[in-house]
C-alpha positions as CSV (number, residue, x, y, z in Angstrom):
1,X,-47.2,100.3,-268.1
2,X,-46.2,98.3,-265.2
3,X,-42.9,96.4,-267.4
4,X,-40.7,95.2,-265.1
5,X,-41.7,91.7,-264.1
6,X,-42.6,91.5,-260.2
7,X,-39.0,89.2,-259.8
8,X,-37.1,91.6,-261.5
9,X,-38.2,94.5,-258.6
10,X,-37.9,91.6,-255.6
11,X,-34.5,90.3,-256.9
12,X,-33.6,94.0,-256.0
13,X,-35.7,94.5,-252.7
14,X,-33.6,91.0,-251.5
15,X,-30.7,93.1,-251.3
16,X,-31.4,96.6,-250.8
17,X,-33.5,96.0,-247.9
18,X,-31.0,94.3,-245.8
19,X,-28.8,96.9,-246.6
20,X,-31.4,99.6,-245.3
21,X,-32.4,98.0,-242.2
22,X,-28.3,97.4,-241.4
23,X,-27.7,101.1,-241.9
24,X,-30.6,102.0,-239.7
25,X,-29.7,99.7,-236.7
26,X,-25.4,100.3,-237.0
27,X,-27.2,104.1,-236.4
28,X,-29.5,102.9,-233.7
29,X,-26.8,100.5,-231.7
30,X,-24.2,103.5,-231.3
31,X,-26.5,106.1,-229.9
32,X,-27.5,103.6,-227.6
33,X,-23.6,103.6,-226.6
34,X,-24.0,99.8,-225.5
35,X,-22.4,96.5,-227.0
36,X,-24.9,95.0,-229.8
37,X,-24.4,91.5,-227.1
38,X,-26.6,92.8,-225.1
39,X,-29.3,92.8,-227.7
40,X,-32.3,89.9,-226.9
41,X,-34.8,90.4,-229.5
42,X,-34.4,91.1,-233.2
43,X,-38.0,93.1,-234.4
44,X,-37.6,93.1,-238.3
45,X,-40.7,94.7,-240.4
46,X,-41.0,94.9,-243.8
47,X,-44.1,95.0,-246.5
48,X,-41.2,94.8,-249.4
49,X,-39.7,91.2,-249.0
50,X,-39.3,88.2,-246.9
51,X,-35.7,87.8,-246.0
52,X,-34.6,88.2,-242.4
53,X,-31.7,90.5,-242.1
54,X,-28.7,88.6,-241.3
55,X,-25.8,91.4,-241.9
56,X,-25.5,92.9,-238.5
57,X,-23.9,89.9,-236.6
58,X,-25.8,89.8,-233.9
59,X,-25.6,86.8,-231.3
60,X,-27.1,83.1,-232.6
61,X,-29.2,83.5,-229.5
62,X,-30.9,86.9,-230.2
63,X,-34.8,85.7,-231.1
64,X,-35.8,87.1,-234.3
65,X,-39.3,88.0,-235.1
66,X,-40.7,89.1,-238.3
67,X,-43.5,91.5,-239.3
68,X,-44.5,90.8,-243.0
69,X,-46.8,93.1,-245.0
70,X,-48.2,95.2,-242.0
71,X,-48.8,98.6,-244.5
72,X,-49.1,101.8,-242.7
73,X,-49.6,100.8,-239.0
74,X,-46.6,99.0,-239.1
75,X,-44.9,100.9,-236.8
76,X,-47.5,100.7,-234.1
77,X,-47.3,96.5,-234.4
78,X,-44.1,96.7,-233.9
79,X,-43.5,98.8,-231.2
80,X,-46.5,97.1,-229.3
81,X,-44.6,93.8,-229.7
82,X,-40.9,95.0,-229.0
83,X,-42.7,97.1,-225.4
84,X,-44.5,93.4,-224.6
85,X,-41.5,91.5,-225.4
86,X,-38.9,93.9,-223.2
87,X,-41.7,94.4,-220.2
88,X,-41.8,90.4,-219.8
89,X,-37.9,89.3,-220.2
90,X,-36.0,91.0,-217.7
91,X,-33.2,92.9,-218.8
92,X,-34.0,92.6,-222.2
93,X,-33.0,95.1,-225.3
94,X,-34.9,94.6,-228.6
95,X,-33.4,96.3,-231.9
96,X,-36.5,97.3,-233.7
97,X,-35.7,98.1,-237.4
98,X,-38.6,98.8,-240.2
99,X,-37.0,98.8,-243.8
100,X,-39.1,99.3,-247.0
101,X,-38.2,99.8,-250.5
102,X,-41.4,100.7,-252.7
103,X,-40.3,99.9,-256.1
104,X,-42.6,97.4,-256.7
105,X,-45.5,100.3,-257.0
106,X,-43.0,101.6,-259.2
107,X,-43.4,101.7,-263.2
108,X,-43.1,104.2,-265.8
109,X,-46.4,107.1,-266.5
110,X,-49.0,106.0,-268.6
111,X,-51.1,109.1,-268.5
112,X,-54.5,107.5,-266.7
113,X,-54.1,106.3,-263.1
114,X,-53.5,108.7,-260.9
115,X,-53.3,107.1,-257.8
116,X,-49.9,105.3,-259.2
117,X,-48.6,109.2,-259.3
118,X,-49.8,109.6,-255.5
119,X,-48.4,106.5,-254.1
120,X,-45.1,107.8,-255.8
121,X,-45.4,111.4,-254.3
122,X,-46.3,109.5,-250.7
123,X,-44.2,106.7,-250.2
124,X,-40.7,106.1,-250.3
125,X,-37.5,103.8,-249.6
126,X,-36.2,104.1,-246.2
127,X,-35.8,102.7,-242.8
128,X,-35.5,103.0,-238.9
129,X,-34.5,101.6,-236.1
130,X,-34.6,101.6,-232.1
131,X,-33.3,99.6,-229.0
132,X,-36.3,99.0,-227.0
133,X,-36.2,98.0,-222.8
134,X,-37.6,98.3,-220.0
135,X,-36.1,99.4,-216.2
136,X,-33.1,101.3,-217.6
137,X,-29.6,100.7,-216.3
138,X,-28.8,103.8,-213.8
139,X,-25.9,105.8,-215.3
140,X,-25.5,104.0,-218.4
141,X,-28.9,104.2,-220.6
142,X,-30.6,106.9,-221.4
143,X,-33.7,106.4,-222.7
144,X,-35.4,109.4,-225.0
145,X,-38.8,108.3,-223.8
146,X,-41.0,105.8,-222.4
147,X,-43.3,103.9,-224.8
148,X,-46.7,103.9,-222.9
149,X,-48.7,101.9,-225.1
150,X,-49.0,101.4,-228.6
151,X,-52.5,99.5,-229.9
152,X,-53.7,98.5,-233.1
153,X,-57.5,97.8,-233.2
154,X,-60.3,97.6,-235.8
155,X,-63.2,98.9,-235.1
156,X,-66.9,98.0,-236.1
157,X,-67.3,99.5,-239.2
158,X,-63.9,97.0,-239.8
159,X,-61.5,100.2,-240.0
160,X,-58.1,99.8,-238.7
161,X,-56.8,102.1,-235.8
162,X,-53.3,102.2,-235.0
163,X,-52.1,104.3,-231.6
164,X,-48.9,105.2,-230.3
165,X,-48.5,107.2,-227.3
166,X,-45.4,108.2,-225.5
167,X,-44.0,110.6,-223.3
């Protein structure tokens, strides 16, 4: 029950990760059908490591930011952040890419928690990406859908509310 030391599973997360979130993006960048130099922004979210993504060789001047250990509303966060950063830097296009792997929940049955079983049958490796921008070049982008807001809020009871809404 839970073996492998915690720096065996990061020792793999340092790589695979990087890996994931590259694959995602290289997807990303050609349906957008637009050189990755015109990316500004670099939105990079993970809850499995701490290493910023360096294998896509994007431009020294592209500002990174990094979303550690957001959990499930992830997604909103950074969504709400790439829509705030594109809105306020004209002519901006941020590559938005969430990567997880979950292996560190991972470890072999022991017969008693159950929860360890769900987590397995819920959550997986994987990632995505997105350019995000505002004011679309005429002829040339074309967007899938406009990002009207996307909020993250706790309410009294201290619940956390994530919403994304789109059109």
């Amino acid at each position: 029950y839970m073996a492998p030391s915690l720096d065996a599973c990061q020792d793999i997360v340092v790589v695979e990760v990087p890996k994931l979130g590259k694959e995602a993006a290289q997807k990303a960048i050609k349906k957008w059908r637009q050189p990755k130099s015109k990316i500004t922004h670099l939105v990079f979210c993970t809850t499995s490591g701490v290493d910023m993504p360096k294998l896509l060789g994007l431009r020294p001047s592209v500002k990174g930011f990094m979303m550690y250990q957001q959990g499930c509303f992830a997604g909103g966060t950074v969504l709400r952040m790439a829509k705030d950063l594109a809105e306020n830097n004209a002519g901006a296009r941020d590559l938005v890419v969430c990567a997880e792997i979950t292996n560190i929940m991972f470890w072999g049955p022991n017969g008693s928690p159950l929860d360890s079983l769900i987590e397995r049958l819920l959550f997986g490796d994987g990632a995505a990406a997105v350019i995000v921008g505002s004011d679309p070049v005429v002829g040339v982008e074309r967007p899938l859908f406009q990002l009207v807001s996307a909020a993250v809020a706790v309410d009294g009871g201290g619940e956390v509310e994530a919403v994304v809404k789109g059109r």
